[in-house]
VEXDO-150070 format. One record per residue (C-alpha): x, y, z; residue number from 1. Coordinates in steps of 0.02 Angstrom, whole numbers, m for minus. Each point is the difference from the previous one (the first is absolute). Layout:
<nodes>
NODE       xx       yy       zz     i
NODE        X        Y        Z   NUM
...
</nodes>
This chain:
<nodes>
NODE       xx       yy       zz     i
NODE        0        0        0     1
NODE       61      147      m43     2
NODE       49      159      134     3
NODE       37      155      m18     4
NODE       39      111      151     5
NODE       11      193       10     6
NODE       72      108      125     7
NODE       49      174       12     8
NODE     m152       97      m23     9
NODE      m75      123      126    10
NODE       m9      204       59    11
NODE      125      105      m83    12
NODE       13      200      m28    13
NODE       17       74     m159    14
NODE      162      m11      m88    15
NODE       55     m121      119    16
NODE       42     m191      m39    17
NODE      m56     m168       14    18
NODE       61     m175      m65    19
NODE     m116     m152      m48    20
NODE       54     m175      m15    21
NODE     m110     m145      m59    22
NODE       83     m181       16    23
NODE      m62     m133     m123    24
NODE      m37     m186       74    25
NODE      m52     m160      m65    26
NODE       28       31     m189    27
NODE       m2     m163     m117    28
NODE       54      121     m146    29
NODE      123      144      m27    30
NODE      m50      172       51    31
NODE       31      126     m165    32
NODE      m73      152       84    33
NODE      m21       73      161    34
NODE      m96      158       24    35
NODE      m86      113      103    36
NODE     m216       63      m39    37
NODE      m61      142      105    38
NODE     m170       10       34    39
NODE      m72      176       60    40
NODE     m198       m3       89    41
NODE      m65       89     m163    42
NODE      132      m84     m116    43
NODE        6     m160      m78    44
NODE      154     m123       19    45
NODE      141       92     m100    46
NODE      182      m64      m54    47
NODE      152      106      115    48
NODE      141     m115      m47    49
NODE       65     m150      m83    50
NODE      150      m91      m24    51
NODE       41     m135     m100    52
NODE      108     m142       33    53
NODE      121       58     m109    54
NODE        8      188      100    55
NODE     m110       87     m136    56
NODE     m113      109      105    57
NODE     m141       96      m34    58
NODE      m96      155       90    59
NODE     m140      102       12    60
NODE       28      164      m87    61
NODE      m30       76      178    62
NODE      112      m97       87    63
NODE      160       23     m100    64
NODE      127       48       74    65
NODE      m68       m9      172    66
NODE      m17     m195       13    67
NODE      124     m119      m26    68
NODE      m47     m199      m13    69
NODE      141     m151       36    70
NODE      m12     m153        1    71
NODE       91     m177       59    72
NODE      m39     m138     m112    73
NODE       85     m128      125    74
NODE     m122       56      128    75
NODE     m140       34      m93    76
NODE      m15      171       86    77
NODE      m34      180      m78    78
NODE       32      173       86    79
NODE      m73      171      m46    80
NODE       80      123       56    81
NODE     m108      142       17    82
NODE       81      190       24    83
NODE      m92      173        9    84
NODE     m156      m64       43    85
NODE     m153       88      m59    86
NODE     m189       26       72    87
NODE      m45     m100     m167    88
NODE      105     m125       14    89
NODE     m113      m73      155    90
NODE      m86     m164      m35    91
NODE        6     m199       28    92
NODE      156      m61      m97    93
NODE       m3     m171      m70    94
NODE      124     m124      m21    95
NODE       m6     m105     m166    96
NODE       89     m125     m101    97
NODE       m5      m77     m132    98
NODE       71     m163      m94    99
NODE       m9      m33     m200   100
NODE     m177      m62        0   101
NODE     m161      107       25   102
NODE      m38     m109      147   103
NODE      138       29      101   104
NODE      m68      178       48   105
NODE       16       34      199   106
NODE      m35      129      103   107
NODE       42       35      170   108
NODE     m108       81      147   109
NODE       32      176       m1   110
NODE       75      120      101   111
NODE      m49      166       37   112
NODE      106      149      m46   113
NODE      m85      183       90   114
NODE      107      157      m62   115
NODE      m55      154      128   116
NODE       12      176      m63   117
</nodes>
């Protein structure tokens, strides 16, 4: 059965910082992207970040250069690396992988990210 477990949300002040990390468990198959969905209360599920196996990443346009995603592929583990935080950037960040086939399509629980003014 397949895991994935995220930390590092929470309560942050504008233009501060905070890090996520979402740890991948019980794949049968090989993870080709990791990545990170926001979810605002009057927004649907939208991409922040992606990375592939390979290191390609990909961003929102209003992330770049704010956010930076990582990954391990030995430890099946992703970071984002979130810096100069922003009221808008507050929302439930999902975890989510993904292996070759459609199927293989997980998602993790959420955490919460809240950005004060």
């Amino acid at each position: 059965q397949v895991q994935l477990v995220e930390s590092g949300g929470g309560l942050v002040q504008a233009w501060g910082s905070l890090r996520l990390s979402c740890a991948a468990s019980g794949t049968m198959f090989t993870i080709i992207h990791m990545g990170w969905y926001r979810q605002g209360t009057e927004t649907q599920r939208a991409l922040v970040a992606t990375i592939s196996a390979g290191g390609v990443t990909d961003y929102a346009d209003s992330v770049k250069g704010r956010f930076t995603i990582s990954r391990d592929n030995a430890k099946n583990t992703a970071w984002l690396q979130m810096n100069d935080l922003k009221t808008e950037d507050t929302g439930v960040y999902y975890c989510n992988v993904k292996g070759r086939s459609a199927i293989d399509n997980y998602w993790g629980q959420g955490t919460q990210v809240t950005v004060s003014s």
